[in-house]
N, C-alpha and C positions, 0 to 999 in steps of 0.2 A: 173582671178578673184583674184588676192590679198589681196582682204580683208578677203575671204572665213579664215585662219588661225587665223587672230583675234578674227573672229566672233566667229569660233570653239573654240579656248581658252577661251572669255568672258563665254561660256557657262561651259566648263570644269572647271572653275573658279567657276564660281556659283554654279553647283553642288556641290563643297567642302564645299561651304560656307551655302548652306540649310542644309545637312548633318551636321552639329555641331551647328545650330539653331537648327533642329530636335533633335539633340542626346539632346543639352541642356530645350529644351520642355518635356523630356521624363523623364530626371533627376527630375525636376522639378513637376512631375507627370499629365502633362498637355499629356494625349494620343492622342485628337482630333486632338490637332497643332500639335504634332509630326505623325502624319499618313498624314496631310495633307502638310505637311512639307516635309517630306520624299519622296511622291509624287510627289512633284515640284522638289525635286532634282534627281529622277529617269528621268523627261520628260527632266531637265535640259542635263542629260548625254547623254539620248538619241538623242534629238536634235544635243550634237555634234555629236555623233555617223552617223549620216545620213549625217551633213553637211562633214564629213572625208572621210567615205565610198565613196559618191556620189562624192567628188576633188579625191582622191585616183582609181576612176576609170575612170572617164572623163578630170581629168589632169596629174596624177598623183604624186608621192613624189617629195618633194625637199630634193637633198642633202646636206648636211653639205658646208658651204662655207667658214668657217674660216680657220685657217692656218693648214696647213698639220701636223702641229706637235700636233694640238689639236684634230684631225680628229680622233684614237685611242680610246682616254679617252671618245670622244663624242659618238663616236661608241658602248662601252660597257654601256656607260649612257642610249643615245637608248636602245637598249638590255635590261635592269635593267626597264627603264620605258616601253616597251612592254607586260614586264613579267608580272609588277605589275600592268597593266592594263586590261591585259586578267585575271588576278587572282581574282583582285576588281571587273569588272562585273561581272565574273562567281559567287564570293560570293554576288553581289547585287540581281542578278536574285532572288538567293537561298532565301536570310534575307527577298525580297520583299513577296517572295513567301509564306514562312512560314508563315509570319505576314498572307497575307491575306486568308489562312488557319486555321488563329488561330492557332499556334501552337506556342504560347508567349512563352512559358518555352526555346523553342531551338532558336527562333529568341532573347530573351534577350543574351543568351549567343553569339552567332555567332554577334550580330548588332556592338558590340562595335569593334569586329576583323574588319569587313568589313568597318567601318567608319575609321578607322586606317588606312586602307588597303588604301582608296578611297583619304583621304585626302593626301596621298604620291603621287596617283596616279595623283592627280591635282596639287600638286605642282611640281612633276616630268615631266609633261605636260607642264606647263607653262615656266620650263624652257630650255625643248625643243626649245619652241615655241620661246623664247627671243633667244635662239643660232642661230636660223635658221631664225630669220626676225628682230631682232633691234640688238642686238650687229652684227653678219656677217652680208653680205649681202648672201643671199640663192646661195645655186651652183644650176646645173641644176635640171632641174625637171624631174624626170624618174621614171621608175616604183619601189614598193615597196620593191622589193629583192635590187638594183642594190644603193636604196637611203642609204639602212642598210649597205650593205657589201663597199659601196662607190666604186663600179667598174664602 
């Protein structure tokens, strides 16, 4: 399934991009669009989330295919956007949660870290996504540890 990465990214993509129409709806003083904004870019993340999970366990990772000498630097890039993508969901859960708690006074503070957080997370996604399927051509496809560590 080949395209499963694109798809995944189109999505990862959108999520950054409803996230700063939301943030910018909320500036703005418009709550509605930004609850209903933020919304869509919650489903946005999660949908990739499912389409990643679900190739991560029925095909598994693809490794790095470019040159051996860039495999390194690509490696700790991985690593760096893992970190900040388990970071960004775990503070989305939280911001989402707060919000629909009402509990505005800590989700105002936390929302603008977490949308910082998110939109790294989507561009450090995407250019995963470019290393591993249009500039290389993808190495093997293995499981999860073996994709990171490149063994």
């Amino acid at each position: 399934m080949p395209i499963l990465p694109s798809i995944s990214t189109f999505f990862i993509v959108l999520s950054g991009i409803l996230v700063a129409i939301g943030w910018r709806y909320i500036v703005k003083g418009n709550a509605k669009k930004h609850k209903k904004t933020m919304i869509a870019a919650a489903i946005s993340a999660l949908i990739f989330f499912i389409i990643y999970v679900s190739r991560t366990i029925f095909i598994g990772n693809t490794s790095f295919g470019g040159p051996d000498d860039l495999k390194i630097y690509y490696t700790i890039f991985l690593i760096f956007h893992i970190t900040l993508a388990t970071t960004g969901a775990i503070f989305g859960i939280v911001t989402l949660t707060l919000a629909f708690k009402r509990k505005i006074r800590i989700h105002r503070k936390i929302g603008p870290v977490t949308s910082i957080i998110w939109f790294f997370t989507a561009a450090t996604g995407t250019v995963v996504y470019l290393l591993l399927y249009i500039l290389y051509e993808g190495g093997e496809t293995t499981s999860l540890i073996k994709a990171i560590l490149g063994t």
